[in-house]
N, C-alpha and C positions, 0 to 999 in steps of 0.2 A: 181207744187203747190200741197199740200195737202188740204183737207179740212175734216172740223169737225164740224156736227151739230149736236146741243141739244138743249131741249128745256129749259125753265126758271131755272128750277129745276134739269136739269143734270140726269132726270133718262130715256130718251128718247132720243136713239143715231140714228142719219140718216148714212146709209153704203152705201156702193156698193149695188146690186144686192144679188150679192155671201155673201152677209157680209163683206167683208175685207173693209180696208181704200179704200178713193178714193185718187187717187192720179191722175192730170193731166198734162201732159210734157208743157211747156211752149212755145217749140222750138221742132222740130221733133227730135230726139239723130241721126237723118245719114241728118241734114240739114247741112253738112260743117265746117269749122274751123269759129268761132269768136273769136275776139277781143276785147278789153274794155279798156280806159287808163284810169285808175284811178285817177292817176294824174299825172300832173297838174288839179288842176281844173279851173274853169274862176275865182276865185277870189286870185290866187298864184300869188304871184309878188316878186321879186328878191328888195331887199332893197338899197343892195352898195355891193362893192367888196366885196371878200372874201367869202358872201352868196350863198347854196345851194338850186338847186330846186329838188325835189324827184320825179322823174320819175319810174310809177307802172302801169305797165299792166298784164292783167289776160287772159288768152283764156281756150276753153273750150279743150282743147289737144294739143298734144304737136308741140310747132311751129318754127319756126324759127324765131329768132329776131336780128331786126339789125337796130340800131339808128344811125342818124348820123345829126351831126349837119354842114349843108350846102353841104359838101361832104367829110367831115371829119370822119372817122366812127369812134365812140364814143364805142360803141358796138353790140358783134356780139354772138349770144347764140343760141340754142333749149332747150325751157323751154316751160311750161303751165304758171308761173308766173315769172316777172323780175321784180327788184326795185331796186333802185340807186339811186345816187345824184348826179348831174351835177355841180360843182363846176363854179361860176361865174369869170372871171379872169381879163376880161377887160370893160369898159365902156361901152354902148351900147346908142348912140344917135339915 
């Protein structure tokens, strides 16, 4: 996160110490691989045949990716970002 204080009038800046920007890590940068699915998110819903859903995941370096649907693998990558469409084909009661 960055941040930037001033006061009403912009001619009073808060800094570091040193004077530079502050800036502070959100997450430690050697706290591991994460993850993130973008989407789907809880409000995607598949309409009727024929319809795609966009599958979008982001990690913070580079990972191995590998989707599968029931045990079907759908796909298989090393990426930091993947996005696709899963194409709907049959009915789903």
């Amino acid at each position: 996160m960055a941040f930037v204080f001033r006061n009403v009038d912009g001619n009073i800046v808060g800094r570091a110490a040193d004077g530079s920007d502050i800036f502070v890590d959100v997450l430690p940068s050697d706290d591991g691989l994460r993850g993130k699915l973008l989407s789907p998110s809880a409000n995607n819903f598949v309409h009727c045949l024929g319809d795609s859903l966009l599958i979008w995941i982001e990690a913070n370096g580079l990972a191995d990716v590998e989707i599968r649907d029931n045990d079907s693998l759908i796909l298989q990558t090393a990426a930091e970002e993947v996005s696709f469409f899963v194409p709907f084909t049959q009915t789903i009661i």
